[in-house]
C-alpha positions as CSV (number, residue, x, y, z in Angstrom):
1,X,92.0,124.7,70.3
2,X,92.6,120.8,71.1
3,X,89.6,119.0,73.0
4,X,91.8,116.6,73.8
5,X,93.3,119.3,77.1
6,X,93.3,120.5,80.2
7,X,93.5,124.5,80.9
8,X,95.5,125.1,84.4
9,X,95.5,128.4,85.9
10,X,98.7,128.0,88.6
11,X,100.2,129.0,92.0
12,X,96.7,127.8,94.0
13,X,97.3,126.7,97.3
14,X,94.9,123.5,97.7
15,X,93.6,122.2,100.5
16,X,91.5,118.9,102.3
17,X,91.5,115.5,101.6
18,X,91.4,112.8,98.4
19,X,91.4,109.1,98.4
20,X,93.4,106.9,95.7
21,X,91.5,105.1,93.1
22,X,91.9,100.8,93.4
23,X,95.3,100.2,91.4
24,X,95.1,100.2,87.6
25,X,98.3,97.9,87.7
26,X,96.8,95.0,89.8
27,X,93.0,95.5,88.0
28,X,94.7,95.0,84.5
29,X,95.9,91.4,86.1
30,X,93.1,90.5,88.5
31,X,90.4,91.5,85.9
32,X,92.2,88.7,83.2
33,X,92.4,86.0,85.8
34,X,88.4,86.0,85.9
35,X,89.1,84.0,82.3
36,X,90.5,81.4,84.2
37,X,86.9,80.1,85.8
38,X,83.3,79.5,84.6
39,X,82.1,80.9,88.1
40,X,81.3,84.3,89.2
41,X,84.3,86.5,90.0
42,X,83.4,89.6,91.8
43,X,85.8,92.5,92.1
44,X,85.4,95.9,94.1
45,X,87.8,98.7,94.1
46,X,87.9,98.9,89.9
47,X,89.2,102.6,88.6
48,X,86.9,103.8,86.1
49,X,89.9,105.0,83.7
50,X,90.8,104.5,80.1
51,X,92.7,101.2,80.0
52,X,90.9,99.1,82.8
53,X,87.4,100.3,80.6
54,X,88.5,99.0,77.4
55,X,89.9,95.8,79.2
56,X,86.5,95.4,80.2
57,X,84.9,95.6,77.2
58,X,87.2,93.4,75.7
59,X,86.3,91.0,77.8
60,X,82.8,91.7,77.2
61,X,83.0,90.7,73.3
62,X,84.6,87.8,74.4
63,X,81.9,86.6,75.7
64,X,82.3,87.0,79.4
65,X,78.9,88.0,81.1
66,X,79.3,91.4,83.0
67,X,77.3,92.7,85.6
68,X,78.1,96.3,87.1
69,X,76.9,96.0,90.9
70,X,78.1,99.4,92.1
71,X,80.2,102.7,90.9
72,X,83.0,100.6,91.1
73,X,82.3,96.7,91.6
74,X,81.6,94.4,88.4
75,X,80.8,91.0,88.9
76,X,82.4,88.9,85.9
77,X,81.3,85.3,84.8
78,X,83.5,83.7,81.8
79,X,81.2,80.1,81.5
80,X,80.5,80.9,77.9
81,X,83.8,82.6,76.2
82,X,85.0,82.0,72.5
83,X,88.8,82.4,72.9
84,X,88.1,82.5,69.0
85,X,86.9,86.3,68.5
86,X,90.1,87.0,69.3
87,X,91.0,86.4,65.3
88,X,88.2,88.4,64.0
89,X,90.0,91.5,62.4
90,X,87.4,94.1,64.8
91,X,89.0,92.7,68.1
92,X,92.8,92.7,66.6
93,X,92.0,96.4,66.6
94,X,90.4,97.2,70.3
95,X,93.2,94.4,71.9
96,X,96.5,96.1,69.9
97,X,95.6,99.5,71.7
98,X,95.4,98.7,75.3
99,X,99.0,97.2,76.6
100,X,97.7,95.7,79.2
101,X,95.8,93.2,77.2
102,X,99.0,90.6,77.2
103,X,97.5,90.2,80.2
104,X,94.6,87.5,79.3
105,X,97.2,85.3,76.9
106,X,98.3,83.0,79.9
107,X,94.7,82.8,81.3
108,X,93.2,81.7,78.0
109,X,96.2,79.3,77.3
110,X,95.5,77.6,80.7
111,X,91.8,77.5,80.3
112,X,91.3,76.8,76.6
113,X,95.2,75.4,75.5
114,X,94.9,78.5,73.1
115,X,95.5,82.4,72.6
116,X,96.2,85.2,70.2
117,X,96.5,88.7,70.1
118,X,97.8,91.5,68.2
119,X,101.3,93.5,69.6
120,X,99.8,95.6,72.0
121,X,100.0,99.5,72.5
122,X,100.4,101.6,75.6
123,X,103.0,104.1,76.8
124,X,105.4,105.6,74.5
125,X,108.2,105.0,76.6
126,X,110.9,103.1,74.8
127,X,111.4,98.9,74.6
128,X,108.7,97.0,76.7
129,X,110.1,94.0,75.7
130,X,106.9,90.5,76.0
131,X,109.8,87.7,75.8
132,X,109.6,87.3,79.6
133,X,105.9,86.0,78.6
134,X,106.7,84.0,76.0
135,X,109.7,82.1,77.2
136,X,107.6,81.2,80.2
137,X,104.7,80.1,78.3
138,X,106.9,77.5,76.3
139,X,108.7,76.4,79.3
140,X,104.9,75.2,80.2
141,X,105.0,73.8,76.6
142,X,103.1,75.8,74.7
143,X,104.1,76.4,71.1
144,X,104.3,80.3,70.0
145,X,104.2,81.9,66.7
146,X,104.7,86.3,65.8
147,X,103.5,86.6,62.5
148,X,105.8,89.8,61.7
149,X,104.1,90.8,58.8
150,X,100.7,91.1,60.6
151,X,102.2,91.9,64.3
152,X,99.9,89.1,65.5
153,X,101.0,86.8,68.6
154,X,99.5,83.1,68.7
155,X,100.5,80.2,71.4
156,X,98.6,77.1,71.6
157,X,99.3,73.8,73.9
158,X,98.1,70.1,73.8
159,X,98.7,70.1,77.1
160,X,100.4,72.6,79.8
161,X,103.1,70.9,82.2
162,X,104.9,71.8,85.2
163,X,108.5,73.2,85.2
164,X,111.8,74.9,86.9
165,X,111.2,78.6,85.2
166,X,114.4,80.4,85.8
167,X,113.0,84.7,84.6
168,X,115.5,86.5,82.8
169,X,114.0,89.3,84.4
170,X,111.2,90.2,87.2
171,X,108.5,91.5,85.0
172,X,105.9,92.1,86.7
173,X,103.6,91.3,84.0
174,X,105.2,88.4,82.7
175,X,105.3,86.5,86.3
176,X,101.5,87.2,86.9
177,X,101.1,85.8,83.5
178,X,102.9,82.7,83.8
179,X,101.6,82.3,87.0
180,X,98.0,82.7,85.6
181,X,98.8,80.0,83.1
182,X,100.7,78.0,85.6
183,X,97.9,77.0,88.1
184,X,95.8,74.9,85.5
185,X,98.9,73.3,84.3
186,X,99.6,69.6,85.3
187,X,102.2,68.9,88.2
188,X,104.6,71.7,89.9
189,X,106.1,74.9,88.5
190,X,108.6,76.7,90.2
191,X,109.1,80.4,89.3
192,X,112.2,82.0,90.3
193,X,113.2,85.6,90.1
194,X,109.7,86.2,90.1
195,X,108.4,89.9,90.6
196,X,106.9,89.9,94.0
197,X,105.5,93.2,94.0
198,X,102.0,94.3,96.3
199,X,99.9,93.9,93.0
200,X,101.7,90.5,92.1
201,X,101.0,89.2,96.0
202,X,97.3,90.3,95.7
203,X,96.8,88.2,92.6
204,X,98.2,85.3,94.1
205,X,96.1,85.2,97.1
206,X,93.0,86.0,95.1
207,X,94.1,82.5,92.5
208,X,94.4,81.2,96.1
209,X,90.7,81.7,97.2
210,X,89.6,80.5,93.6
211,X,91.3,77.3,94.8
212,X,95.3,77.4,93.3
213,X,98.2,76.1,94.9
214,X,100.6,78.8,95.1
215,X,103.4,79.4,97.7
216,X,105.8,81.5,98.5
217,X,103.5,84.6,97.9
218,X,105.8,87.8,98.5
219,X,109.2,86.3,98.1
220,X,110.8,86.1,94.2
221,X,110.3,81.8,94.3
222,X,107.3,81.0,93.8
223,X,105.5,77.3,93.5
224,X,102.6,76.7,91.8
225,X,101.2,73.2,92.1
226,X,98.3,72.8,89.5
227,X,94.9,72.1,89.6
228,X,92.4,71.0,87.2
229,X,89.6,73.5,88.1
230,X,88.8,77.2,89.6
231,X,86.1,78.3,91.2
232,X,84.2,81.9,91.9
233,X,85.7,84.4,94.0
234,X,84.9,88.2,95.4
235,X,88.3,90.4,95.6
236,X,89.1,94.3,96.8
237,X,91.9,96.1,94.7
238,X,94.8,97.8,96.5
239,X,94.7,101.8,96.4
240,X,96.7,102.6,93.6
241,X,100.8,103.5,95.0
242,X,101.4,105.5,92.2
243,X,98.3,108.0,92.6
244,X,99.5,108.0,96.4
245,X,103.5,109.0,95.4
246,X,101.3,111.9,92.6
247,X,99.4,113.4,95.4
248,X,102.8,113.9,97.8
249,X,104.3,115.5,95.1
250,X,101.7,117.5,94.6
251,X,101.2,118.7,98.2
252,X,104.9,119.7,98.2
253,X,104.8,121.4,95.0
254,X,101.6,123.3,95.5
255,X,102.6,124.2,99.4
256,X,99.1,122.8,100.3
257,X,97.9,120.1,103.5
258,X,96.7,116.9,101.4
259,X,95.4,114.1,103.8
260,X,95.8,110.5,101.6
261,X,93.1,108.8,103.0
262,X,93.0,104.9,103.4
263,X,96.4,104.4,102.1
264,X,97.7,101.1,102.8
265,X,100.8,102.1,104.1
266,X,101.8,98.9,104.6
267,X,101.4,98.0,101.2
268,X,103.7,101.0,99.7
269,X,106.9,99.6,100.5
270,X,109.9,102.2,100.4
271,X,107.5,104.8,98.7
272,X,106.7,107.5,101.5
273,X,111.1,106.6,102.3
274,X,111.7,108.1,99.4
275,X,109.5,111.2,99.3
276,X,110.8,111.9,102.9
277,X,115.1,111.9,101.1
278,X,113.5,114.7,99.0
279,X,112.6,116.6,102.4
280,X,108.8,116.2,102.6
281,X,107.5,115.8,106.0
282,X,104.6,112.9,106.0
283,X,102.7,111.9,109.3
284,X,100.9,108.6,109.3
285,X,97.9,108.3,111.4
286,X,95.9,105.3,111.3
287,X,95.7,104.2,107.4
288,X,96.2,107.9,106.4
289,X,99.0,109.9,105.8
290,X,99.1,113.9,106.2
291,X,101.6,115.4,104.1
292,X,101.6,119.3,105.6
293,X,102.4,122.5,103.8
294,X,106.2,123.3,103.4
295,X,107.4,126.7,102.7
296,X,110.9,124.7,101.6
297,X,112.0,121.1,101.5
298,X,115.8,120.3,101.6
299,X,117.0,117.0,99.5
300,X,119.2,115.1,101.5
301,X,123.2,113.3,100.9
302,X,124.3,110.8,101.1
303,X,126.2,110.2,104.3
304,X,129.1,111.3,103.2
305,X,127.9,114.7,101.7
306,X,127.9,113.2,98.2
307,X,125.1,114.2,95.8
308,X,121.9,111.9,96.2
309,X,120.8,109.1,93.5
310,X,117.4,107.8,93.0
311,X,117.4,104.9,90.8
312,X,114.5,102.5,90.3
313,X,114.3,98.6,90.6
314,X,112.3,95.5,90.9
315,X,110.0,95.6,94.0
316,X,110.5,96.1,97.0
317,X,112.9,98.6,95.4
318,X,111.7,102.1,94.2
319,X,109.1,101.8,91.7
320,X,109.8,103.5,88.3
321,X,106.5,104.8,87.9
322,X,107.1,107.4,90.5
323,X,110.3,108.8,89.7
324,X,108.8,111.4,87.1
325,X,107.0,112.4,89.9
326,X,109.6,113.2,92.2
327,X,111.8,114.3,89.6
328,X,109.0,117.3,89.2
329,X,108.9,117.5,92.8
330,X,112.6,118.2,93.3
331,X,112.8,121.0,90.7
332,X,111.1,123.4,94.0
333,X,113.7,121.8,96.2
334,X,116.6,123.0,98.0
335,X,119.5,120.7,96.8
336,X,120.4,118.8,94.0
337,X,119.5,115.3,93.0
338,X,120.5,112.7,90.2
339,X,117.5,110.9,88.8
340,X,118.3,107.4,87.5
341,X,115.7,105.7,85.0
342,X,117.1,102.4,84.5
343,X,114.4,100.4,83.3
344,X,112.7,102.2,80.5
345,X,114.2,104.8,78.1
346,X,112.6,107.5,76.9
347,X,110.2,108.4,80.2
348,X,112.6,111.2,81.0
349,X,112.3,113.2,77.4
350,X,109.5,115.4,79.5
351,X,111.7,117.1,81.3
352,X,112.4,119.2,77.9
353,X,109.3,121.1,79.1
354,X,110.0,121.3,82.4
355,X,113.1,123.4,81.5
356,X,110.5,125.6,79.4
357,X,108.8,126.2,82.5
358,X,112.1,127.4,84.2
359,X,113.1,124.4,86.2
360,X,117.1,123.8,86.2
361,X,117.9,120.0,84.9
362,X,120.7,118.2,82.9
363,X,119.5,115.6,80.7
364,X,122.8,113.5,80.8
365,X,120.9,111.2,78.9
366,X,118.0,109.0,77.6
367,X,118.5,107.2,81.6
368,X,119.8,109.9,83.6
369,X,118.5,113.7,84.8
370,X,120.0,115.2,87.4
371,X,117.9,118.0,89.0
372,X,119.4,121.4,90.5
373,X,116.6,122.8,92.9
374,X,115.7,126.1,92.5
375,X,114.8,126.5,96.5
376,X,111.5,128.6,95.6
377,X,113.3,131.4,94.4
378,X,110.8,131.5,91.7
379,X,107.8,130.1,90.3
380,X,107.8,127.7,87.5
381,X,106.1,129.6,84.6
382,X,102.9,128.2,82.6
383,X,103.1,126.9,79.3
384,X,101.5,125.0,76.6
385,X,103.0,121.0,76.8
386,X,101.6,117.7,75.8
387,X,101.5,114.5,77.7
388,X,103.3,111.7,76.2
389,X,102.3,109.1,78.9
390,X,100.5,108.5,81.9
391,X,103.4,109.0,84.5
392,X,104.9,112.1,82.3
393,X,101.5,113.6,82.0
394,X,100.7,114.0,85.5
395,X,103.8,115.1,86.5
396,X,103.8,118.0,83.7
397,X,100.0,118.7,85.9
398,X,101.3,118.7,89.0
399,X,104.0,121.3,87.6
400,X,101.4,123.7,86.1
401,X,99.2,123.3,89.3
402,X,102.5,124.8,90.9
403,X,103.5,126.8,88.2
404,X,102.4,131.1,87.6
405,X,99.9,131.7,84.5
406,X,98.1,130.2,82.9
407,X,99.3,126.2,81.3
408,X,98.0,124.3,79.0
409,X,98.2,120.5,78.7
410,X,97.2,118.4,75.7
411,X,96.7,114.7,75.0
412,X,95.5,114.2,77.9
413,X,94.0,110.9,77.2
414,X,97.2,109.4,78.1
415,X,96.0,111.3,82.0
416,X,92.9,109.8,81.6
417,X,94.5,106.0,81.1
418,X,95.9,105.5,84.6
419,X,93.7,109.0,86.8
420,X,90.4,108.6,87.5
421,X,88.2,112.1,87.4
422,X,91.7,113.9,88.2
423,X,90.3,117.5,87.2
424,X,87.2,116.9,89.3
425,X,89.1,115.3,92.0
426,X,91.6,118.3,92.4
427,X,89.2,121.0,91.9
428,X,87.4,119.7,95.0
429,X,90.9,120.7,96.4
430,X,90.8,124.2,95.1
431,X,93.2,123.3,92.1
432,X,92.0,125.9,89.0
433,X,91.5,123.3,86.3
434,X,89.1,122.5,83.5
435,X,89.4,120.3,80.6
436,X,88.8,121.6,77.5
């Protein structure tokens, strides 16, 4: 029997209500700015999952001093770091499985003209390509090296200088890391076809409080006038969006009441829009949103009765993290839909076991699904499955939570990455689940 799994026991109806963890997206980012300062940097709101952990930890080695104030606030001080561990053959291990960890090179290379790190892991999910990074940090003037042979990254700068960065694409991760490297860099940068998502916005105002020059916050131009120095800050993640879009899908799926509570509905962008095409009724009431049991939920056309696509794009577009989730969710619908997965390949080869379970979709191909709703006339079956990332992973749960019999999930580590407590948290709704 693998440890490594979570036994589900379908067809529960769940009920009450569940509040999202802070975002593990904007944590991975906010947590590597507090490189960029010899001053206290408190943070509230931190998920206690997989990858933010070992992001911490990293840090730790590095030398920055932690201090764990609550369940889920750390105050972070980085006066006395040695951007030099980062050779030492231990720490190219920890760093090269966490994907997230690109995410201190442009801190370090503001701060201390100097970073390395080994390729980092993550998410099986086809070419994440790290050129965005790269290119930028150059444009800067730093000088970068790949040793191939040892998969190890370095960049170092005499000096970091202003410049007109044109992005070949809105990475998400590649714009916070410029822009981390950015604000201790002499003169003005300007950034353009930057990614402007939520996450993005709250690490810019947070640079902002530690005292960086940086306008155009929400908008895809962005100008960055450098400083020499940052100070301390305190700063409160954003719930997380994508445990917000899981929990809708699971509602619908499972036919249950869910309230989402303290939500940030202003900070989900087309998100609940999209939920709504698949024909899941959500009420918002103050900061919450109520998504009610539905005995059936109809997928809408387009206007002119043609089949409806769901593709996903650069904020304030549909996030891709989300559509394995309603790709699950529309296998109970009534209707059809044609899931479009345009920026990684590969995130769609779970739906191999959602055809196991009885669910009707085309795999057109390693992009494209297009899901025939079943309309309840059955209940997904339970089987055994393995996760193969975060996103996957939770949607295959959500499907056993819906499904009849008994399922069982393995390599559920990759669950644990991005969901905080997730079998506790849904047994408190009535879900029948234990890990193993």
């Amino acid at each position: 029997m693998n440890a490594d799994a979570f036994e589900v026991i379908g067809g529960q109806t769940l009920n009450g209500s569940i509040t999202p963890q802070g975002a593990k997206n904007e944590a991975l980012q906010v947590i590597s700015a507090v490189l960029l300062t010899d001053e206290d940097v408190t943070i509230s709101n931190i998920p206690n999952i997989l990858d933010v952990n070992v992001l911490i930890d990293l840090l730790s080695e590095m030398g920055v001093k932690i201090t764990k104030e609550d369940a889920s606030t750390y105050t972070f001080n980085a006066r006395d770091v040695d951007p030099d561990i980062l050779l030492t053959e231990a720490f190219k291990k920890r760093a090269g499985n966490l994907r997230g960890s690109v995410m201190i090179l442009g801190p370090l290379l503001a701060r201390f003209r100097k970073a390395f790190l080994p390729t980092p892991g993550g998410d099986k999910i086809g070419r994440r390509r790290l050129d965005t990074h790269f290119l930028g940090f150059e444009q800067l003037g730093a000088k970068f090296n790949f040793d191939k042979e040892k998969s190890f990254y370095s960049l170092s700068a005499d000096k970091l200088t202003g410049n007109y960065i044109l992005l070949e694409e809105p990475s998400v991760t590649g714009t916070a890391n410029i822009v981390m490297a950015a604000v201790l860099a002499e003169g003005e940068t300007t950034l353009f076809n930057a990614a402007c998502e939520p996450y993005l916005q709250q690490l810019c105002s947070m640079l902002n409080r530690m005292g960086a020059k940086i306008s155009g916050i929400g908008s895809n131009l962005l100008k960055i006038e450098g400083v020499s120095k940052l100070q301390g800050t305190k700063h409160r993640l954003l719930p997380d969006m994508i445990e917000i879009g899981s929990f809708i899908g699971l509602a619908a799926m499972t036919r249950s009441e869910i309230t989402i509570k303290d939500a940030r509905i202003d900070a989900l962008g087309l998100i609940p829009a999209y939920f709504q095409k698949l024909g899941i009724k959500l009420e918002f009431k103050n900061d919450d949103i109520i998504v009610h049991a539905q005995d059936r939920y109809e997928i809408q056309t387009f206007i002119d009765g043609s089949i409806l696509t769901i593709a996903d794009g650069p904020w304030p577009l549909f996030t891709p993290d989300l559509l394995s989730i309603l790709l699950v969710t529309a296998t109970q619908a009534s209707g059809s839909v044609l899931i479009h997965q345009k920026m990684f390949e590969s995130r769609l080869f779970f739906v191999d076991k959602l055809i196991d379970m009885g669910a009707k979709i085309i795999l057109c191909d390693p992009h494209r699904a297009t899901v025939i709703g079943i309309n309840r006339e059955y209940n997904l079956r339970g089987i055994e499955m393995s996760s193969p990332d975060i996103r996957a992973g939770v949607s295959l749960l959500i499907a056993a939570l819906s499904a009849e019999g008994k399922s069982r999930i393995s390599n559920i580590h990759q669950i644990d990455r991005g969901y905080q407590y997730i079998d506790q948290r849904l047994q408190n709704l009535g879900a029948n689940i234990r890990r193993l």
